[in-house]
C-alpha positions in Angstrom: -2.4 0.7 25.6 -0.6 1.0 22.1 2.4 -1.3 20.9 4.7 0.0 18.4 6.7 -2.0 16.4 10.2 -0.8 14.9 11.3 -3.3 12.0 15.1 -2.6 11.7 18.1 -4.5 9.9 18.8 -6.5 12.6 16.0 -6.8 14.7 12.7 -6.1 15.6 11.7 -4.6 18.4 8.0 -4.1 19.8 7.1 -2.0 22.5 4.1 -1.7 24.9 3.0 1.8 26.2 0.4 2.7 28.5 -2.2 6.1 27.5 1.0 7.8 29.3 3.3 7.2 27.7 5.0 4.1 30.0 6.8 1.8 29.1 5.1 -1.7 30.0 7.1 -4.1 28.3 9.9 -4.6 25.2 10.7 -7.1 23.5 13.3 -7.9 20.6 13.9 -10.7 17.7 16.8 -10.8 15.6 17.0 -11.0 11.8 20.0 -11.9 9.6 21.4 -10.1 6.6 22.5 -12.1 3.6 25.5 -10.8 1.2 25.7 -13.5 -1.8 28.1 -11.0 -3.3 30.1 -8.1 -2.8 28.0 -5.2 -2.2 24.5 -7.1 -2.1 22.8 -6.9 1.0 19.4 -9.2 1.1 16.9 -10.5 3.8 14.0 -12.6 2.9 10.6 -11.4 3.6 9.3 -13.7 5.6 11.4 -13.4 8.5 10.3 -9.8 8.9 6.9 -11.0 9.6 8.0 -14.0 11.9 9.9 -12.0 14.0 7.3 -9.5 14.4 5.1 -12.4 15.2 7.1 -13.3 18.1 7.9 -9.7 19.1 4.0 -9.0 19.7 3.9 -12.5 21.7 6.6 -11.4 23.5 5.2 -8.6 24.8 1.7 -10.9 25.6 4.3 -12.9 27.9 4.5 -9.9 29.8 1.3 -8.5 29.9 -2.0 -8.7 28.6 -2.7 -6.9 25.4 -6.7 -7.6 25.9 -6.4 -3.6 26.5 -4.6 -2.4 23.5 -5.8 0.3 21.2 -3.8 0.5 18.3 -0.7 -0.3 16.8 1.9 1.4 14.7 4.8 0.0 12.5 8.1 1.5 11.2 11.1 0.7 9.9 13.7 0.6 7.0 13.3 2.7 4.1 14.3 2.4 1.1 14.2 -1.2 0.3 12.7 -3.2 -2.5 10.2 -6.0 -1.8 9.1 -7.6 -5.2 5.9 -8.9 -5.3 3.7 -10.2 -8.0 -0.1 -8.8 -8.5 -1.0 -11.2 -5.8 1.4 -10.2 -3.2 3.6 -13.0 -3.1 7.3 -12.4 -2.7 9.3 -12.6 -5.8 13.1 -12.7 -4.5 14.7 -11.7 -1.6 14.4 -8.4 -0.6 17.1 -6.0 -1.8 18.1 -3.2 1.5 18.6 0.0 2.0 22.5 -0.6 2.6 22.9 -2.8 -0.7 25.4 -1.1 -3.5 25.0 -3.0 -6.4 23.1 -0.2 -8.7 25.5 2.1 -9.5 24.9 1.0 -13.4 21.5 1.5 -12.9 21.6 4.8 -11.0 23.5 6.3 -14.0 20.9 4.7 -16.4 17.9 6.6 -14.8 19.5 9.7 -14.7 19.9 10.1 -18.7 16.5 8.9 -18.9 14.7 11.4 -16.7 17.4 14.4 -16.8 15.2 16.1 -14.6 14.8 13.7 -11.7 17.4 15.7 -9.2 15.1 19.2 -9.7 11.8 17.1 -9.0 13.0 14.7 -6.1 15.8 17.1 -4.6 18.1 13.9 -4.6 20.7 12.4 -6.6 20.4 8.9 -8.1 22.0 6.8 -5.4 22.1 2.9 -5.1 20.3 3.0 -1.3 17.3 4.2 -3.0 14.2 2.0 -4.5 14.2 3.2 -8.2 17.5 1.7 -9.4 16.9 -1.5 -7.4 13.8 -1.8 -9.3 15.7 -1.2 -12.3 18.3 -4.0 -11.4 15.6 -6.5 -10.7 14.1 -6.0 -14.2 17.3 -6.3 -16.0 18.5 -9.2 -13.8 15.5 -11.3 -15.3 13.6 -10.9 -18.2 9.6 -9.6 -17.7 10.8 -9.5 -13.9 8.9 -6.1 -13.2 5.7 -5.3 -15.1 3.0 -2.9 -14.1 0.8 -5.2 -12.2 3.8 -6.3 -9.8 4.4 -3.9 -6.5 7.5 -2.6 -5.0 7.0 -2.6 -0.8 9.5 -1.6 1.9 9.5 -3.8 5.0 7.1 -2.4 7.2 4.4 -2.1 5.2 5.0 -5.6 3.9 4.9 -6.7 7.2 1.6 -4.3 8.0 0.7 -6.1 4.8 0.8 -9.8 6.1 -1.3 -9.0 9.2 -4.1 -7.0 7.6 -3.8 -7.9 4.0 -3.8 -4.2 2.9 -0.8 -2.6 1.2 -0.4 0.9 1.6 2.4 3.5 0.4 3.5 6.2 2.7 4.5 9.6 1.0 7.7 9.8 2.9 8.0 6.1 1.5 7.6 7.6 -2.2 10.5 9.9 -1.3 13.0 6.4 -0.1 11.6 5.4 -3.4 13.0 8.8 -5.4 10.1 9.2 -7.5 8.3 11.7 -5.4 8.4 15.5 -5.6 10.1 18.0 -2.9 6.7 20.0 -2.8 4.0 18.7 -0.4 5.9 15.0 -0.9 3.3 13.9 -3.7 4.3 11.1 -5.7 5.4 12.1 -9.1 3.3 9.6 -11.4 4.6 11.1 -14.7 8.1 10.8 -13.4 7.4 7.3 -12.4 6.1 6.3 -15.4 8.8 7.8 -17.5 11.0 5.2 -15.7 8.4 2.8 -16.2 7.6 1.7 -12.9 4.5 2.1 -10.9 6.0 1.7 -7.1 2.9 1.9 -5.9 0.9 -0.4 -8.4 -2.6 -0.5 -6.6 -1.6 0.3 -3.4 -3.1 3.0 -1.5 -0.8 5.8 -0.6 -1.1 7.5 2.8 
């Protein structure tokens, strides 16, 4: 058996298969969104892990997981979870769907002219960079190079196994990662200087 585990805006949802591809059981636990201000768009940390806590014993209320295999976690990109160099949350995490970067979007653009040819993307406030940006600004020796930047799965991933890795694909929600073969464009990142990654392992 497998369970995968979808960690969405407002909910998570974990789901039990069998080695065809059944469906045993589902379960679901809500999350909230917090908007302190126009635009902002917030959820702490924590509660990803709770509910995905009670979304696994869900599925145990409906059958035994003494048989599963392995288990997989998604969910939204492009986020921004701060933590320090020992993991531990720094602020609320800013989404995919907050709007408040448009400065810093603008910002990051005259400083790396050449960020649209390497990433194939425009500067846009849904993606990690500028929220990184806005979180250094916002308080002074906020972001340094031995704090991490982590979307929500594999925070949650994170607090089960205590192990933070970075996708590719996840470099890309960041926008520092190149268009060929999706490798993380350390030069580029550093010119921003960031590390998204920090010491995690990238996968």
């Amino acid at each position: 058996m497998y369970i995968g585990i979808d960690l969405g805006t407002s909910g998570v949802k974990a789901i039990l298969l069998n080695e065809q591809g059944d469906v045993l059981a589902t379960h679901t636990e809500k999350l909230t969104v917090s908007r302190p201000h126009p635009l902002w768009s917030e959820q702490e940390p924590e509660q990803w892990w709770q509910a995905t806590d009670r979304a696994v014993k869900g599925l145990g209320r409906q059958q035994s997981l003494s048989g599963v295999r392995a288990l997989g976690i998604a969910g939204q990109m492009h986020g921004a979870t701060l933590l320090d160099s020992r993991q531990q949350v720094l602020r609320p995490a800013i989404l995919w769907n907050d709007g408040r970067c448009s400065e810093e979007c603008a910002w990051l653009e005259k400083q790396a002219p050449q960020s649209r040819a390497i990433t194939g993307n425009l500067m846009m406030p849904g993606f990690t960079a500028p929220k990184l940006v806005w979180g250094a600004a916002s308080r002074t020796g906020y972001f340094s190079p031995d704090r991490q930047g982590s979307a929500a799965e594999r925070f949650s991933a994170a607090a089960n196994d205590g192990r933070l890795c970075q996708r590719y694909v996840g470099c890309g929600g960041n926008n520092v990662a190149g268009r060929e073969k999706a490798r993380l464009e350390r030069r580029y990142a550093q010119r921003l200087s960031f590390n998204p990654t920090a010491d995690a392992s990238v996968i």
